[in-house]
Backbone as CSV, one residue per row, in Angstrom:
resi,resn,N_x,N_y,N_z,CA_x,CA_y,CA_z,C_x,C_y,C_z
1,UNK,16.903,-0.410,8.068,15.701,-0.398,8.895,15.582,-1.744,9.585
2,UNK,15.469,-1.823,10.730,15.454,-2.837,11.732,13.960,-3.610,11.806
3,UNK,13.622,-4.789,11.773,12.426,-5.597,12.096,11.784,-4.620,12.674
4,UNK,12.231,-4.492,13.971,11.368,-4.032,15.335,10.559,-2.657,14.875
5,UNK,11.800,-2.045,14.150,11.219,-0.488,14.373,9.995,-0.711,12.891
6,UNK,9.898,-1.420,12.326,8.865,-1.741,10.775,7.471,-2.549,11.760
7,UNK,7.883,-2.879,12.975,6.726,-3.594,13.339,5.933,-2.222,14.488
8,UNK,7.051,-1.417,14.954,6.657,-0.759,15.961,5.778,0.564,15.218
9,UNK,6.394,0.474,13.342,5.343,2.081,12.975,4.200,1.138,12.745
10,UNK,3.946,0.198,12.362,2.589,-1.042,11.748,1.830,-1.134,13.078
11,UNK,2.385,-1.471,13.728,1.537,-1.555,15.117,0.885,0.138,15.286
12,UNK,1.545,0.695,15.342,0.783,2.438,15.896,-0.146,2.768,14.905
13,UNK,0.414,2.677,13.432,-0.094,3.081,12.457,-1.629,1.964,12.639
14,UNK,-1.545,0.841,12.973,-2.714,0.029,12.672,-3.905,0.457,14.074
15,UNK,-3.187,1.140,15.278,-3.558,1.346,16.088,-4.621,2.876,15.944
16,UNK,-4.165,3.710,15.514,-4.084,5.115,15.042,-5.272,5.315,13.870
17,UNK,-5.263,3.853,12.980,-6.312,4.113,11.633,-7.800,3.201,12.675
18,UNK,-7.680,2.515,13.594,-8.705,2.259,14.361,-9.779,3.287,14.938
19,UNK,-8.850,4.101,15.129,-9.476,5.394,15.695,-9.576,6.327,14.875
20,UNK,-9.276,6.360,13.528,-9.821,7.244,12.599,-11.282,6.643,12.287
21,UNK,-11.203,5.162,12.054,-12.320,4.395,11.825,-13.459,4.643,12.716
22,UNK,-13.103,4.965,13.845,-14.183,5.231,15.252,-14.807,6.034,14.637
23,UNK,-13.718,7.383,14.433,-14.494,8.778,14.380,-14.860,9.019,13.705
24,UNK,-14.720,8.422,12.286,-15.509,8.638,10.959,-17.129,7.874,11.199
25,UNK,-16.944,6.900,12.050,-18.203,5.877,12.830,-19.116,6.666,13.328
26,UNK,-19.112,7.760,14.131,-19.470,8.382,14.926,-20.177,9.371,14.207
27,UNK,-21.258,9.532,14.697,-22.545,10.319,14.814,-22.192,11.370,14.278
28,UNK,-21.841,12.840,13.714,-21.534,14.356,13.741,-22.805,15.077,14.153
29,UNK,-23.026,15.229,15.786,-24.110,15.314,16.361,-23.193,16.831,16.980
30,UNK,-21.636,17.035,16.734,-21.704,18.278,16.924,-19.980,18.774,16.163
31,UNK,-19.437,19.824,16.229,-18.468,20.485,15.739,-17.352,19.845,15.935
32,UNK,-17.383,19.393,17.417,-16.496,18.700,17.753,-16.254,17.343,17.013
33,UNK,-16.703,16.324,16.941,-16.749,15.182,16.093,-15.974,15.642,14.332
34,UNK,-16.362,16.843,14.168,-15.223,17.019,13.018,-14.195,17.657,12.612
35,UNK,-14.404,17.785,14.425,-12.494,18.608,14.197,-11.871,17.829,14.997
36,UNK,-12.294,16.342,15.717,-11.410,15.363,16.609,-10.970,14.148,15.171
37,UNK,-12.408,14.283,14.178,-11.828,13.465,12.917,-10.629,13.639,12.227
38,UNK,-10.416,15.300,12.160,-9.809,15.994,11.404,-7.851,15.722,11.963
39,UNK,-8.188,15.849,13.573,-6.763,15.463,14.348,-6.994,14.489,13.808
40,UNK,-7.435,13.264,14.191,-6.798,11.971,13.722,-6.501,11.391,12.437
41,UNK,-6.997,11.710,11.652,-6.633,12.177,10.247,-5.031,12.547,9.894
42,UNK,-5.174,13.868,10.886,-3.597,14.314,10.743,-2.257,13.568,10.782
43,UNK,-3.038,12.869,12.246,-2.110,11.555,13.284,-1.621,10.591,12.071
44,UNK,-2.608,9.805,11.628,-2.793,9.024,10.773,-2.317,9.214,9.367
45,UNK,-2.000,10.077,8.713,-1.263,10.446,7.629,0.143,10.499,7.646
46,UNK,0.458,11.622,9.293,1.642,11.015,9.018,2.405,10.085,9.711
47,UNK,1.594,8.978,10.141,2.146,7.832,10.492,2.149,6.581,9.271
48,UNK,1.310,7.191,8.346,1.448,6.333,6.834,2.388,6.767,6.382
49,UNK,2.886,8.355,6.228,3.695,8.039,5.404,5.374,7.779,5.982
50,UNK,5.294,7.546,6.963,6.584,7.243,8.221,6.521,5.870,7.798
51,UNK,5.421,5.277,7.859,5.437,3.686,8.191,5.845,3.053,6.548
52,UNK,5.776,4.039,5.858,5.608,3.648,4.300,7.063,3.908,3.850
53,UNK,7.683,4.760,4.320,8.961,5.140,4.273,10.041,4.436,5.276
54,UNK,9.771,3.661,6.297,10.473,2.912,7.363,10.159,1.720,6.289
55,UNK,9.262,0.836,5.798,8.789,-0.269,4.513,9.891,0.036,3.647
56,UNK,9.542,0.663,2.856,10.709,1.123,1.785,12.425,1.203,2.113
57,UNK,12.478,1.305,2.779,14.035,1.187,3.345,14.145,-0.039,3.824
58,UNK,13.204,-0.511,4.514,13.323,-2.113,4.906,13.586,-3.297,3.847
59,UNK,13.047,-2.336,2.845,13.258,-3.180,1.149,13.873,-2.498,0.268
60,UNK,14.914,-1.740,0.671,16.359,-0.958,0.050,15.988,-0.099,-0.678
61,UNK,14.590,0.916,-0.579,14.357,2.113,-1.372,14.648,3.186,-0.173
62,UNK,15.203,3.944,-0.724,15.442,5.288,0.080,14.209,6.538,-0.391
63,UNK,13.720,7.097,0.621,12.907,8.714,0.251,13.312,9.130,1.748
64,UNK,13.100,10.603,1.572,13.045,11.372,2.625,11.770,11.938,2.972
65,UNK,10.884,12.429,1.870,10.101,13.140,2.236,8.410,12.763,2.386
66,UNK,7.177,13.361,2.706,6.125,12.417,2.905,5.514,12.031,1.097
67,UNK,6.350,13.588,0.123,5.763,13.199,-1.030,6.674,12.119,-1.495
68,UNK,7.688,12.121,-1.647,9.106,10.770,-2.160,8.065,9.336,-1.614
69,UNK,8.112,9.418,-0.359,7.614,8.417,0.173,6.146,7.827,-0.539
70,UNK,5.317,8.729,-0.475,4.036,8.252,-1.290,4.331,7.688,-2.700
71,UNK,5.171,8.314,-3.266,5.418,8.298,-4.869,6.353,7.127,-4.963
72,UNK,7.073,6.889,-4.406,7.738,5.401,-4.189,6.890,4.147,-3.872
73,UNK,6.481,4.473,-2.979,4.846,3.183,-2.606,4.253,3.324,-3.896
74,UNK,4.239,4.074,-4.407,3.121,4.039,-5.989,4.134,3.368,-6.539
75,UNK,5.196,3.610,-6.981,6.240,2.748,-8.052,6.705,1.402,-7.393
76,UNK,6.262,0.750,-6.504,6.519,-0.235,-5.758,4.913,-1.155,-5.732
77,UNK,4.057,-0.322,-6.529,2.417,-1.092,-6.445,1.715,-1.053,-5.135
78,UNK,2.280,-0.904,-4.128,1.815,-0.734,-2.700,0.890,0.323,-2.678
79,UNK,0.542,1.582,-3.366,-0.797,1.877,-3.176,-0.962,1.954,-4.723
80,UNK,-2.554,2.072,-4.486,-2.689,2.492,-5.919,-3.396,3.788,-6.750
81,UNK,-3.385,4.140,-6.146,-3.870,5.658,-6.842,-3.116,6.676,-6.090
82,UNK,-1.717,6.694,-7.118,-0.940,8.391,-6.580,-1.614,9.099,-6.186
83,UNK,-3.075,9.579,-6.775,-3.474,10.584,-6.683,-4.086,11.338,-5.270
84,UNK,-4.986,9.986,-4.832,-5.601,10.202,-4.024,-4.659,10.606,-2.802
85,UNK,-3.649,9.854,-2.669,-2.746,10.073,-1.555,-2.079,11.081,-1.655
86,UNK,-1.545,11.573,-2.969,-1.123,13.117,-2.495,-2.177,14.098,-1.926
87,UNK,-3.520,13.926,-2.817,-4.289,14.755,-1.892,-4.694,14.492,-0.602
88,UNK,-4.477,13.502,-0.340,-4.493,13.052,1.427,-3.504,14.046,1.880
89,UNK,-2.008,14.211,1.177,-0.886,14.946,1.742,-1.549,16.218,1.695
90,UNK,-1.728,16.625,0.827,-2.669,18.272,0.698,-3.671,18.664,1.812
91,UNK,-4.146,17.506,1.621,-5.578,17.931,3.092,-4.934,17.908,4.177
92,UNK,-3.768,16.877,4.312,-3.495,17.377,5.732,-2.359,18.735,5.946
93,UNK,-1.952,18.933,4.264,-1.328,20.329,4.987,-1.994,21.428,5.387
94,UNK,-3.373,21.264,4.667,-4.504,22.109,4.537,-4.901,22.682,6.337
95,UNK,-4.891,21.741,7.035,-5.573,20.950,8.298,-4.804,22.421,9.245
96,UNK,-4.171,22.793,9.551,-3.104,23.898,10.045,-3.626,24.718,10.016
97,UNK,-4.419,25.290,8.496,-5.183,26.455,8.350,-6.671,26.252,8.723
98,UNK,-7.252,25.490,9.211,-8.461,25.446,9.090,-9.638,26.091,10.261
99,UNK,-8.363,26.439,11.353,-9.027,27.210,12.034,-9.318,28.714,11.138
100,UNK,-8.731,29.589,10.772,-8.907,30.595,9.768,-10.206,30.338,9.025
101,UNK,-10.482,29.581,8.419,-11.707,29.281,7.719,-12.603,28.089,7.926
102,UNK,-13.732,28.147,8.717,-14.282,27.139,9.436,-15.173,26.592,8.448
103,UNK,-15.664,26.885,6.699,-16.137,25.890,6.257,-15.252,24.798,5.807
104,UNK,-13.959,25.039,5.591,-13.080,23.971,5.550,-13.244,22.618,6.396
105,UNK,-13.685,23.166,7.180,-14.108,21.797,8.000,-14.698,20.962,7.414
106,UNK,-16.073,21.328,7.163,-16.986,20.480,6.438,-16.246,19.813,5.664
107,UNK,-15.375,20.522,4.596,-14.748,19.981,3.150,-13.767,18.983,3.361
108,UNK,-12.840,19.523,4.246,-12.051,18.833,4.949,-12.451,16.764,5.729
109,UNK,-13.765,17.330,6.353,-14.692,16.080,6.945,-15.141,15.210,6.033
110,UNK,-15.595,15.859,5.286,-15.666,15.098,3.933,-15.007,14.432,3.267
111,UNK,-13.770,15.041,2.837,-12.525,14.046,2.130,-12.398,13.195,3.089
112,UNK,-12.223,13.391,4.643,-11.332,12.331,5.121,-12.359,10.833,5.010
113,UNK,-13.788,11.039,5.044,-14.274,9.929,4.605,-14.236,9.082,3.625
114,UNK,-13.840,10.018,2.487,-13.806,9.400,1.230,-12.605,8.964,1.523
115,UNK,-11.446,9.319,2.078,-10.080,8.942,2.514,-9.945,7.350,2.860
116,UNK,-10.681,7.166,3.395,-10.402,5.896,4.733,-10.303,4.646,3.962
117,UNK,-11.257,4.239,2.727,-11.464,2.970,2.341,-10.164,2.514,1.973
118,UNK,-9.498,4.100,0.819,-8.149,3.378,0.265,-7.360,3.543,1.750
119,UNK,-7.071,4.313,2.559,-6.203,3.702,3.962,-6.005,2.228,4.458
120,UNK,-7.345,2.252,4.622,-7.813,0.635,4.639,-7.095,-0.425,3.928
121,UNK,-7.130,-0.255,2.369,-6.391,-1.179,1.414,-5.367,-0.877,1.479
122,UNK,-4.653,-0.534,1.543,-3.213,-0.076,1.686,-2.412,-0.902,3.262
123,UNK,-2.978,-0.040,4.138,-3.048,-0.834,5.696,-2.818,-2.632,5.487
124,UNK,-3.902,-2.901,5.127,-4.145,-3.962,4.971,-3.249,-4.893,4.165
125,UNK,-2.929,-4.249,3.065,-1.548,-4.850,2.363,-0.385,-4.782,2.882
126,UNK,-0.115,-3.583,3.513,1.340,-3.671,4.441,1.258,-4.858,5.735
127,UNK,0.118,-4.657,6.262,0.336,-5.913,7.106,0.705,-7.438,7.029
128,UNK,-0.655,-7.728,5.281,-0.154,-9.034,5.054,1.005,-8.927,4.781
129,UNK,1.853,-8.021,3.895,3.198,-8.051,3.328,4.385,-7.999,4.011
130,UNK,4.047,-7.878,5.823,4.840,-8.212,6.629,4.479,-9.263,7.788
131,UNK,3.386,-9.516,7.438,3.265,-10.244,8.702,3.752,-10.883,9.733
132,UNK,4.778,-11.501,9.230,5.981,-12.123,9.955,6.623,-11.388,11.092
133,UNK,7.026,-10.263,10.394,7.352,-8.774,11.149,6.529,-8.841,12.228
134,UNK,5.408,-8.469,12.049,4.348,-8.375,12.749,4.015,-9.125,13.446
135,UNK,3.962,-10.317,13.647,3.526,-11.225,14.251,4.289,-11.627,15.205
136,UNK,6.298,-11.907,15.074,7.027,-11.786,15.323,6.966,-11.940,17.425
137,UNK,7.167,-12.476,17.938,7.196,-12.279,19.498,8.090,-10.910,19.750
């Protein structure tokens, strides 16, 4: 895994959880507001676990998949609660079906709030833990 391409998922990924941050910010003054949360959510998951898996190879762990990938960041201390993040993976496989059943939404809107703080800590540790990368001209 190349500098550039570890700075180029950190950059989107840091770009991408900004705008989850918006929309979780934002008013739910109508339907829409929690099914534009719900896309970015989507966006945002799997650009964590891309960016978490491009990390891991940058530091000689191999995964392929978004669960390998999560479960490796857990055995590496980089996040800390397996749990929550697989069910992050769950909700967003969930996310596909949710037109079919529209109280999912709500449920759905819901987790992703409770979602964000650990995003946040996590985010936040990959950045300091590359910064250099990152900062990088």
């Amino acid at each position: 895994m190349s500098p550039r391409k570890l700075k180029d998922s950190l950059q989107n990924l840091q770009r991408a959880f900004l705008k989850l941050q918006d929309a979780v910010a934002t008013p739910r003054t109508s339907p829409l507001v929690a099914e534009g949360t719900i896309q970015r959510f989507e966006f945002v998951i799997e650009l964590f676990w891309k960016t978490l898996k491009r990390a891991l190879e940058y530091e000689g762990r191999i995964s392929k998949t978004p669960r390998e990938s999560l479960k490796e960041a857990f055995q590496a201390g980089w996040i800390g609660n397996e749990l929550v993040w697989l069910s992050m993976l769950d909700s967003r496989n969930l996310t596909s079906h949710l037109y079919l059943h529209p109280e999912l939404v709500d449920a759905t809107y819901e987790k992703i709030i409770t979602y964000v703080p650990e995003m946040d800590n996590v985010l936040a540790f990959l950045l300091r833990r590359y910064e250099e990368i990152v900062s990088a001209g």
